[in-house]
C-alpha positions, 0 to 999 in steps of 0.5 A: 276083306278089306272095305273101301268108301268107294265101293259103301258109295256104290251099294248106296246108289244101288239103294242096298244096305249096309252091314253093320262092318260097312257101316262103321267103317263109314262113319269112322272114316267121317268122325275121323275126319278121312272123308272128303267133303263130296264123299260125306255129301254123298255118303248123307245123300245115298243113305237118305235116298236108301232109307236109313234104317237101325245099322246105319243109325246105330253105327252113327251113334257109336262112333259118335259116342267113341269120339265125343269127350268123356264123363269120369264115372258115367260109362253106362255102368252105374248102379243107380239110374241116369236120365235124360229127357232130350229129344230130336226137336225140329218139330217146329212148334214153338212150344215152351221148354218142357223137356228142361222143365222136367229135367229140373223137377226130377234133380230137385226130386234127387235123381241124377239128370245128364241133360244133353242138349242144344241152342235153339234150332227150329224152336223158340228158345232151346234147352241151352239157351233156357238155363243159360238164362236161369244161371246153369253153366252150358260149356263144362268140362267133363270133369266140372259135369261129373261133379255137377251131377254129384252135387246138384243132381244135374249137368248140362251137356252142350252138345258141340263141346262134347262132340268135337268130331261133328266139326267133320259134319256140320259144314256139309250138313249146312251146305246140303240144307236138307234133313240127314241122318243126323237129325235123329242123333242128337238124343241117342249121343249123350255121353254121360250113358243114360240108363233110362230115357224120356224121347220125344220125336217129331216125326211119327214115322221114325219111331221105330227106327229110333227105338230099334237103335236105342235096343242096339245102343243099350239102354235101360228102360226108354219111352220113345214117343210122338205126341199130338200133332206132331209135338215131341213131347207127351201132350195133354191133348190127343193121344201119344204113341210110341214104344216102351223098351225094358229089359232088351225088350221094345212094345208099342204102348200108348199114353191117354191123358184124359185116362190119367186126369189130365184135361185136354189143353189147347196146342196154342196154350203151350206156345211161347213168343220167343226167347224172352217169353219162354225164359219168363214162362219156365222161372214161373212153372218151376216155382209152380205158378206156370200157365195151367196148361204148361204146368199139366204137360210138364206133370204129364212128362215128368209122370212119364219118367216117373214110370220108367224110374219104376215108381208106380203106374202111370196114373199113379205117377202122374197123381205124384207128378201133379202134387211135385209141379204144383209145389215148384221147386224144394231145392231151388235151381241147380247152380244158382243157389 
C-alpha cells in the first residue's frame, strides 16, 4: 500500500500515531530533500502537537544514520567498545565542558572515543569550540577520523559535516524557533556507532523516550540520565535518575553521589563566564589542577562510563575516577603532541 505524505499529515492533525512504515517514509522523504518547506513545517508541528513517541524518534535516527557520511571501520560492529559522552545540551545552564572532559580522560586511559558533537547552542562554549581551542581537528573526513580514532584513541565528529542531509531541516527548524523532534537527535546520530553510551538529557521527562529509542537503535550498554536541576550531566549534588540499558534490556536506576564519596558542590561552582573562561577552565581539570567541584563532576561522569565499560561497581569506579582526574592527563591532548 502505497503511503503518501498527505495522508501521515492527516494522521497527524487527528493527533494518531504513526507506524514505524509511516514514519520512515516521512523522514525519508525530509532527509531526501522531496519535502516542501510547508510540508516539513507541518510535519515537525503535528509531531509535536501529537507527542513523539520512540517510532517517530527512532525513525529519525535511522534515516539519519542512512544519510550522514560514513566512519571506514566503525558500523556498530567492532569488537572492542566505542564510546560516547555526548548529550542533548540545551539545558541552559552554562556549565564548563564536562562531557569533553571526560571524553579526553577516557582515550588517554586507552579507550576509543567517537565524540560527536556541536558549536555552542545554549551553552557557553560547546564541545566543538572547546577542543578547537586545545588544538583537535573539528572537520575531518571520515577517513582522517578513523585514523584518529586508531592513533589517538579520539575523533571528533562535527556534526553539520557528518550530517549533509540536515540542510533539508535547518532553515524550517530555524524558522519554526520552537523546540522540534530534532532536538533529542543529536546523541543518537553519531556515526561512528557507539557500543556504549554516556547521555545526559535536560528534560527529565524525556528520558524514556530516548532510552526506548536507544533499545530500538541498537546500543550496547547506555545510561541515560537527568541530573539535578535539570543539568545534563551526573551532578554532585542532588540525586541523578534515568535508566540503565544492557543487553537489550532498559531498568530505571539512580546515581547517589554522596553514597559514592563525592560531596554535594554548588551548581554555581560548575558555571563558567563564557568561551574564554570555559577553554581556560578545561586545560586546568586535564592537567588535574581544575576548581574542586569541576574536578568531582568530572571523576563523577568518567565513573559513570567506567561502569558501563564494566570495570567495577560504581563506588569502585568512581574511587579509580577520582585517582585518574586527580593526576591529569598521562599522554597529553590527542593531536597536539
Amino acid at each position: 500500500m502505497t503511503i503518501t505524505v498527505s495522508e501521515v499529515l492527516e494522521l497527524l492533525a487527528q493527533r494518531k500515531p504513526l507506524n514505524d512504515a509511516q514514519a520512515d517514509f516521512m523522514f525519508t522523504e525530509l532527509m531526501d530533500g522531496n519535502l516542501t518547506d510547508a510540508q516539513t513545517g507541518a510535519f515537525f508541528m503535528g509531531l509535536r502537537a501529537k507527542g513523539e513517541d520512540s517510532t517517530d524518534l527512532a525513525a529519525g535516527v535511522r534515516a539519519g544514520l542512512a544519510h550522514a557520511l560514513k566512519i571506514p571501520g566503525f558500523d556498530g560492529t567492532r569488537p572492542e567498545p566505542v564510546i560516547d559522552t555526548c548529550g542533548t545540551g540545551g539545558d541552559g545552564q552554562c556549565s564548563f565542558n564536562n562531557s569533553t572532559a571526560v571524553s579526553l580522560f577516557l582515550a588517554d586511559m586507552g579507550y576509543t572515543v567517537a565524540k560527536h558533537g556541536n558549536r555552542a547552542l545554549s551553552s557557553s562554549c560547546g564541545s566543538a569550540d572547546a577542543l578547537e581551542a586545545l588544538g583537535v581537528p573539528l572537520e575531518q573526513t571520515p577517513e582522517e577520523a578513523a585514523a584518529g580514532l586508531t592513533k589517538y584513541n579520539f575523533a571528533f565528529l562535527f556534526a553539520p559535516a557528518y550530517h549533509p542531509a540536515f540542510k533539508h531541516v535547518m532553515p524550517v527548524r530555524q524558522q519554526l524557533g520552537i523546540r522540534t523532534l530534532f532536538n533529542f537527535m543529536g546523541p543518537l546520530l553519531n556515526p561512528a556507532r557507539p557500543s556504549h553510551q554516556l547521555l545526559g538529557v535536560g528534560a527529565p521527562d524525556k528520558l524514556e523516550l530516548m532510552g526506548e529509542t536507544l533499545l530500538l537503535t541498537g546500543v550496547h550498554r547506555a545510561l541515560i540520565f537527568s541530573g539535578a536541576d535539570g543539568f545534563d550531566e551526573l551532578t554532585t549534588w542532588g540525586v541523578n535518575r534515568g535508566h540503565l540499558i544492557h543487553d537489550g534490556v532498559m531498568e530505571k536506576t539512580t546515581v547517589i553521589p554522596n553514597q559514592l564519596g563525592f560531596k554535594a558542590h554548588d551548581p554555581n561552582a560548575v558555571r563558567v563566564n563564557g568561551k574564554d573562561d570555559a577553554v581556560s577552565k578545561l586545560k586546568d581539570i586535564l592537567a588535574g589542577k581544575g576548581p574542586e567541584a569541576m574536578m568531582d563532576m568530572v571523576a563523577l561522569n568518567l565513573a559513570g562510563c567506567l561502569h558501563l565499560l564494566d570495570k567495577g561497581t560504581m563506588r569502585e569506579c568512581a574511587d579509580m575516577a577520582r585517582d585518574i582526574v586527580n593526576q591529569g592527563l598521562q599522554k597529553g591532548i590527542p593531536y597536539a603532541q
